[in-house]
C-alpha positions in Angstrom: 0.0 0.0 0.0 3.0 2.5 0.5 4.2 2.1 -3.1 0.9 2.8 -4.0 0.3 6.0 -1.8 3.7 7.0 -3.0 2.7 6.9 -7.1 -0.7 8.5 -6.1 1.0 11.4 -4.4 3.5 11.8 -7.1 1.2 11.8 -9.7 -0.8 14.8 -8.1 2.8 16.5 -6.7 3.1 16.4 -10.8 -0.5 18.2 -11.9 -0.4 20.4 -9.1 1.2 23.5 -8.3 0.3 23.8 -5.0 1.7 22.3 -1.7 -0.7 23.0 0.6 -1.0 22.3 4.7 -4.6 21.9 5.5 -6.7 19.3 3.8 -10.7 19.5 3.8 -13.4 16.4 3.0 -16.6 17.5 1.6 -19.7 15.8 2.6 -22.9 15.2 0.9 -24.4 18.7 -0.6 -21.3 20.3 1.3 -19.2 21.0 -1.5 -19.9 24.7 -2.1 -16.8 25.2 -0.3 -15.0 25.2 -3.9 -16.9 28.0 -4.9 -15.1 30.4 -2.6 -11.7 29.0 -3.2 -9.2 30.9 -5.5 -6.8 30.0 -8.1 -8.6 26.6 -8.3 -6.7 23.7 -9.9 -8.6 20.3 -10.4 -7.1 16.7 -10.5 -10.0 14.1 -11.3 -10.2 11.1 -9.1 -9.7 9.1 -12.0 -7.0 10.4 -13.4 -5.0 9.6 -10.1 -3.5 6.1 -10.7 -4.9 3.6 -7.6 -7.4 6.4 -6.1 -10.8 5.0 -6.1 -14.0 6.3 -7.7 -16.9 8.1 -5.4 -20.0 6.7 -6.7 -22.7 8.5 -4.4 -25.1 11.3 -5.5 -23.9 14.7 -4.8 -20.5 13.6 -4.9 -18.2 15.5 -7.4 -15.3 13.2 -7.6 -12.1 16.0 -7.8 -9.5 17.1 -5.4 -9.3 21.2 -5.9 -6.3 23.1 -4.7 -6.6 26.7 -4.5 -6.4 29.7 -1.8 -8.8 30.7 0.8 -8.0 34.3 2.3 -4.3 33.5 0.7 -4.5 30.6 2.3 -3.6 26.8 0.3 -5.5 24.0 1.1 -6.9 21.0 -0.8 -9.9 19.8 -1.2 -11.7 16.6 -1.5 -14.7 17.8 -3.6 -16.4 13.9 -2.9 -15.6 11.0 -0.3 -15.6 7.3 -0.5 -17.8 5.0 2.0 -17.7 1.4 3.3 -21.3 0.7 2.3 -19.8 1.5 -1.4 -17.9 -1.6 -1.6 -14.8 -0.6 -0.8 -12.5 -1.5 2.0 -12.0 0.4 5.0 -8.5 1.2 3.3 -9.7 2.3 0.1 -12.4 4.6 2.2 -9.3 6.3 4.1 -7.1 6.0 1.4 -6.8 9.7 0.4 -6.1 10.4 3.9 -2.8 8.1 3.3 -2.3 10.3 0.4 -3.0 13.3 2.1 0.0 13.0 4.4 2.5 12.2 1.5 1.6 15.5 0.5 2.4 17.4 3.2 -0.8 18.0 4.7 -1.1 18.5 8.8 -4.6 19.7 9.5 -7.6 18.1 8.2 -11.5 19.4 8.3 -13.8 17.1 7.5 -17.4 17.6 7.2 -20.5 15.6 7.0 -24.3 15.3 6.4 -25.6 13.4 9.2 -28.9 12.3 10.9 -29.8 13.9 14.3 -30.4 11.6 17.5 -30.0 14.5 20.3 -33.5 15.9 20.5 -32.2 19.5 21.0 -31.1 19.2 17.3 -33.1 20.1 14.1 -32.2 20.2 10.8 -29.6 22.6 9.5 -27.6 22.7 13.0 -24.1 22.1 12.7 -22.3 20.4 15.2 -18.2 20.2 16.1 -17.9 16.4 16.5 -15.9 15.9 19.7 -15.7 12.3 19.7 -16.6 9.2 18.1 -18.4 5.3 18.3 -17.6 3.1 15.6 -20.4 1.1 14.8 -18.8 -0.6 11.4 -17.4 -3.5 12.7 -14.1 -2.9 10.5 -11.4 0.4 10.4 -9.0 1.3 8.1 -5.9 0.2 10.2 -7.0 -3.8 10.1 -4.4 -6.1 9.1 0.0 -6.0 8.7 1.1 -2.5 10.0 3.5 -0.6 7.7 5.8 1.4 10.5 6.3 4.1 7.3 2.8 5.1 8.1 2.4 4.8 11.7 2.4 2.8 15.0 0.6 -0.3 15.8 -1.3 0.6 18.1 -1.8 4.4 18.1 -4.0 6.4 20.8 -7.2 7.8 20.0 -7.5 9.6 23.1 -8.0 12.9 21.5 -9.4 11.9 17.5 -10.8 15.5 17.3 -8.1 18.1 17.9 -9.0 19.9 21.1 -6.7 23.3 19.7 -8.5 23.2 16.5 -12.0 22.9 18.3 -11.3 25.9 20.6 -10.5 27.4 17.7 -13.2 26.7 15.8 -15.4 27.7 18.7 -14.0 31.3 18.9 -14.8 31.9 15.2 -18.0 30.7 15.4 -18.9 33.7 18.3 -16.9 36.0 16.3 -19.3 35.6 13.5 -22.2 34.6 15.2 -22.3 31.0 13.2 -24.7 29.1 15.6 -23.3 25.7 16.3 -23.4 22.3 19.1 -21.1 19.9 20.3 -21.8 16.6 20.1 -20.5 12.5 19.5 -20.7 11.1 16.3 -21.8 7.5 15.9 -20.2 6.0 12.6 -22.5 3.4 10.8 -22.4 1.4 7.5 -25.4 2.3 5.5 -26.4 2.1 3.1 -30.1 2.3 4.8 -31.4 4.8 6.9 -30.8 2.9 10.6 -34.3 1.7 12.0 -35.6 3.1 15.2 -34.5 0.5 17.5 -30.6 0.9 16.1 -31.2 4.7 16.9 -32.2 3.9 20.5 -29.5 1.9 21.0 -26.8 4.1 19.2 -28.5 7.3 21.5 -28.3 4.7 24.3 -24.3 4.7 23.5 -24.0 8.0 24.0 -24.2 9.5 20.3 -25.8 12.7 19.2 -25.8 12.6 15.5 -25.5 9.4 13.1 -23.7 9.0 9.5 -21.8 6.5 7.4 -18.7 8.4 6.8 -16.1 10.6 9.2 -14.8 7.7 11.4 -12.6 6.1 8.9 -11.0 9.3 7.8 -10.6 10.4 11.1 -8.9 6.5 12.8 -6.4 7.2 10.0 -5.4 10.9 10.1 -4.9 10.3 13.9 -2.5 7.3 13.0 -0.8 9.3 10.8 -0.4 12.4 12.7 -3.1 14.9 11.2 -4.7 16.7 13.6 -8.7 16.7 12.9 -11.2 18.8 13.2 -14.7 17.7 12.5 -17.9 19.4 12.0 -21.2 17.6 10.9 -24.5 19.1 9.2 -27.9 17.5 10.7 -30.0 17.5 7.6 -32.8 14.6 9.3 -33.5 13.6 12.4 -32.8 9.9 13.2 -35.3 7.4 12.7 -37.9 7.2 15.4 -37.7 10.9 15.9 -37.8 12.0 12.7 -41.7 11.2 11.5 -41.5 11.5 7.8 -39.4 8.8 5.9 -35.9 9.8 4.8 -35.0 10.8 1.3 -31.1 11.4 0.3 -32.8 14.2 -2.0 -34.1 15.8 1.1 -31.1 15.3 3.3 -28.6 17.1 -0.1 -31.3 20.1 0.1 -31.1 20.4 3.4 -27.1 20.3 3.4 -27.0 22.9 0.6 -28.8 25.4 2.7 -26.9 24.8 5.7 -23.9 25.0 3.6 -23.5 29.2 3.5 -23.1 29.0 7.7 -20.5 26.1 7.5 -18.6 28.3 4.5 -18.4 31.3 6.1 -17.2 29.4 9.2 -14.7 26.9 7.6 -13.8 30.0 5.7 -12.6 31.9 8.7 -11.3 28.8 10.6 -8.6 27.9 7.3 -7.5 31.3 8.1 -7.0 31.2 11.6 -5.6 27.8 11.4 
């Protein structure tokens, strides 16, 4: 996998001209980001030799380098997800890629079903910790020392510097915002209501099926996180419509001018 990593970095080291230190994840109707981003430069996912392919509706499928405020970052405009097929190392697999090039500090955002009842729709949450409720995680099997440790500690997964951070600018700009666990789960289906009782019973505030695998593997690698989820439904068995991935995009996309402005100012500050 290292030889790998290694060709996919070089390839995008060779199509881009940037070298930037902060790396962001776009989730589901989250990718409005790239508008706001200068100087843009795009690298298809499948132009990058061994990357794999995001196959999920309102999933772009690019990495974009550019500037925010002057600063570089790059983007993943597009994620990958267990419940897509792939292994848990092919779903963190740009994060392994992501290091090679330099990057230290990682946002990653996420759509996301509700389970705290003070939540509603459109309320974004800093994730402080998380449950893994896949069964699996990207660091299963022979360790390469190259990447990390075999046993690394996930005592602090979300980075308590870049939340205080983060906290700060949202006051400063009056960004409304909770704090919360995230339960990772492997989709593809809406959870029924007695998995939600038990996942709230766990201690989790909000519910997806993506942020955890990124997240295990930037901490192996040495990435500090920050993480920041958009509820767009609540969780089965509070929620009393059915869900609709149509609903839960819209939903994102209007939630998506707070998180902008906030990521915005954090990228800056960072």
């Amino acid at each position: 996998m290292f030889e790998k990593v290694c060709e996919s970095a070089k390839y995008i080291k060779e199509n881009a001209t940037m070298q930037p230190k902060i790396g962001v994840i776009l989730g589901s109707g989250l990718g409005d980001l790239v508008d706001v981003i200068e100087d843009k430069e795009y690298i298809e996912y499948k132009d990058i030799p061994n990357f794999p392919q995001s196959t999920v509706k309102g999933h772009k499928g690019r990495l974009v380098f550019g500037k925010i405020n002057g600063v570089e970052i790059m983007a993943m405009q597009g994620r990958f997800h267990y419940y897509e097929g792939y292994t848990m190392k092919e779903v963190a697999y740009p994060v392994f890629v992501m290091k090679q090039l330099g990057i230290e500090k990682m946002i990653v955002t996420n759509a996301c079903g509700g389970i705290n009842t003070e939540f509603k729709p459109g309320t974004l949450m800093i994730i402080t910790d998380f449950i893994n409720l896949f069964g699996d995680n990207p660091l299963i099997g022979v360790n390469d020392e190259r990447f990390g440790v075999r046993f690394p500690d996930m005592s602090e997964p979300y980075s308590l510097s870049l939340i205080s951070k983060a906290e700060k600018i949202a006051n400063q700009i009056d960004v409304e915002y909770e704090k919360g666990i995230y339960a990772g789960f492997m989709g593809p289906y809406y959870e029924t209501a007695a998995e939600i009782r038990s996942i709230g019973g766990q201690g989790a505030d909000a519910v997806g099926m993506s942020t955890v695998p990124e997240t295990i593997a930037a901490n192996y690698l040495g990435i500090e996180v920050l993480g920041i989820s958009c509820i767009t439904n609540m969780a089965t068995g509070i929620q009393k419509v059915k869900h609709s991935h149509d609903r839960v995009v819209e939903t994102a996309k209007k939630a998506s001018v707070n998180l902008c402005k906030w990521v915005e100012k954090i990228i800056e500050e960072i």
